[in-house]
N, C-alpha and C positions, 0 to 999 in steps of 0.2 A: 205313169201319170203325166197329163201333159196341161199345161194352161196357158191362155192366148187368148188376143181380142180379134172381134171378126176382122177382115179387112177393110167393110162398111164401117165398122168405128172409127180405126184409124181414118178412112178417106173423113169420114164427116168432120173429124176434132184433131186437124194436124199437128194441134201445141200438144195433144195429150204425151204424158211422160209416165210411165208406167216400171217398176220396179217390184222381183217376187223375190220371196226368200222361200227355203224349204230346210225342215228340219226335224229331226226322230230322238228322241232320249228325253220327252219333255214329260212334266210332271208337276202336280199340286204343289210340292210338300219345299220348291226353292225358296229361297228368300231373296227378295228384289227390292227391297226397300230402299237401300244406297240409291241405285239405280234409279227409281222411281222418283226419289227425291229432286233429284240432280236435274232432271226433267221435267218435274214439277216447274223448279228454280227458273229454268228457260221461260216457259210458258207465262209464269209469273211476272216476269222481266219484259216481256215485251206485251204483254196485256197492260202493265201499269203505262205502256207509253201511249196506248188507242184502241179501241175494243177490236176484239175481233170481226167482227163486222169489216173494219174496214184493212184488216191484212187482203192485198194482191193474191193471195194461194186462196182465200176464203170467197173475193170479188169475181176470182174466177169459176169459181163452182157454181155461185149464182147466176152469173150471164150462160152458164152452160144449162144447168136447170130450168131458168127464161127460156132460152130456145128450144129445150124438149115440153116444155107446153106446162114445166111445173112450179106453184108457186116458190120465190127461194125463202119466205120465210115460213113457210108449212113445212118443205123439206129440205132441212141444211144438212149438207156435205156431212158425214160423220166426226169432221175434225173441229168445224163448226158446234156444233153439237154439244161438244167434250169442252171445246174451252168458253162455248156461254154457258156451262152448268159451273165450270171449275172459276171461273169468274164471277157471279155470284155468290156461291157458297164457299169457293177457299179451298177447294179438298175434292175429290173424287174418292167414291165406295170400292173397298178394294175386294174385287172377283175372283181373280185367279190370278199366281203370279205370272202369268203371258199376257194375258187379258191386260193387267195390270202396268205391265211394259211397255206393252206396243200402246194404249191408252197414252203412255207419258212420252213417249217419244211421237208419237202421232200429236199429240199438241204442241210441243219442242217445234215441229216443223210445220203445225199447221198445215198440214196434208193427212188426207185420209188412210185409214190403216184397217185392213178387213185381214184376220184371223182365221183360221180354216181348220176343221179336223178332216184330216185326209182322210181317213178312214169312213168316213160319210159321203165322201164324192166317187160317182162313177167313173174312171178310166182317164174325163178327159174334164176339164173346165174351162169354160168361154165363154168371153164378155160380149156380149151380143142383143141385139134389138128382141123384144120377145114375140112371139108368133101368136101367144094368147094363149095355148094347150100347155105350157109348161107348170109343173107342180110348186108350190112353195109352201111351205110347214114354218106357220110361227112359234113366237115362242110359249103361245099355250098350246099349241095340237092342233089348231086352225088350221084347213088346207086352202089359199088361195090361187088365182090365176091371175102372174102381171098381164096386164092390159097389151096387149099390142104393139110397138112398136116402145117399150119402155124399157129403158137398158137394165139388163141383167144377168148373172151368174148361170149360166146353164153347165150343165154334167149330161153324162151319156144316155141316163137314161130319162132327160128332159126334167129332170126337177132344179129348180133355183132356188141359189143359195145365197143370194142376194135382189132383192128389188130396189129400184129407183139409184143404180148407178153405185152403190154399197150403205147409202143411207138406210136399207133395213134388215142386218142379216139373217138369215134363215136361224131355225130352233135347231135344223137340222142336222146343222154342220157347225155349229156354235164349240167353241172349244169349252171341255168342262172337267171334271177329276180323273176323268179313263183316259182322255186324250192324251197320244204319245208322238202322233208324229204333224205335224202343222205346214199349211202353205199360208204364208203371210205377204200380202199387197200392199202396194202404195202405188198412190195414182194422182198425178197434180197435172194443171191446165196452165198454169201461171207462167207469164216471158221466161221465167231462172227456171222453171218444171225439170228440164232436165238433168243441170248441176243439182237442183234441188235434192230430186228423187234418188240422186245416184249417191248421196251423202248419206238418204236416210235409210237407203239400204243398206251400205254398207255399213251404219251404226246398227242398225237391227241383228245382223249378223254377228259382229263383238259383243254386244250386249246377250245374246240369244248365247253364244259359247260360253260367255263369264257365267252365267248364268247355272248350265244343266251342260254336261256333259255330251257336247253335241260338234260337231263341224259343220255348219250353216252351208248350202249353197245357195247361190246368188244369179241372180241373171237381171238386165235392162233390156226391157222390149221397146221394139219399134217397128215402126209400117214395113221395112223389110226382113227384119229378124221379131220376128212377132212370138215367137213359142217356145216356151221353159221347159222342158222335159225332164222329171226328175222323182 
């Protein structure tokens, strides 16, 4: 399996900071509540000092959004997303305990965090502009086509598993009770992106081992080392 951003991403968005993890032994039935708590506590703690809206890791996804032609308050960044619902109501619905994880550390750092069941992807995955023919399966069975030139998750055999930059992830590739083996992303635009990204990988990874009997690997991409093979 291999995952990478075209070189046209990189050239367009040179702040991008991009961070994968990969790992096999994963499972319904953990318990991540400690964990989940703990990261709640973060998110909680720095939401009480200014809404998310105006977190830098959040401001930047917007101006990135703006320039692909999309409204940012129709479509906010996935991390976005998580902490104006958990700000509001206090609590996030607990899914699965991976779902459940990377949700709380993805608000912890207010950077997005896209989830993956390897076993749904073909061969290769790549963030890239869409051409218009590629496949995307919601999460009721709906098949549509990203528009054109709209960043998205491509596999080998042209189906995405991501539209609008990871703001919508596929049904396809969605981790669920079978899921055993995972590629999990993180991707931030913001001046710190790359100390950033490189912290929440590496917490993804201790967290993912404390978890489920697993040895996480890790990689940080960039315009020169662009590809995770794993």
């Amino acid at each position: 399996m291999r995952f990478q951003h075209s070189p046209q991403i990189w050239s367009d968005h040179p702040s991008l900071a991009a961070g994968a993890v990969s790992a096999t032994g994963i499972t319904a039935d953990a318990s991540v509540t400690d964990q989940v708590a703990r990261f709640h506590a973060i998110a909680k703690e720095r939401l009480s000092a200014s809404p998310e809206s105006e977190f830098p890791e959040i401001q930047a996804w917007r101006r990135t959004f703006s320039q692909l032609g999309l409204k940012p308050t129709q479509y906010r960044c996935a991390s976005e997303s998580l902490l104006r619902r958990f700000r509001k109501e206090g609590t996030l619905p607990e899914i699965h305990p991976l779902i459940d994880l990377c949700n709380a550390i993805s608000m912890a750092y207010a950077i997005p965090v896209a989830a993956l069941d390897v076993a749904r992807i073909d061969a290769t995955l790549e963030v890239r502009y869409a051409a218009g023919d590629e496949s995307y399966e919601t999460f009721g069975g709906e098949i549509e086509n990203p528009a054109p030139g709209e960043v998205t998750f491509v596999d080998a055999s042209g189906r995405s598993h991501a539209r609008r930059w990871t703001n919508r992830q596929s049904g396809l590739s969605a981790v669920r009770a079978s899921t055993a083996s995972v590629l999990i992303v993180a991707e931030a635009l913001h001046d710190t992106a790359a100390t950033d990204v490189a912290a929440l990988t590496a917490t993804l990874a201790t967290e993912l081992a404390a978890a489920w009997p697993t040895t996480p690997r890790t990689a940080i991409l960039t315009a020169t080392d662009r590809t995770f093979d794993f």
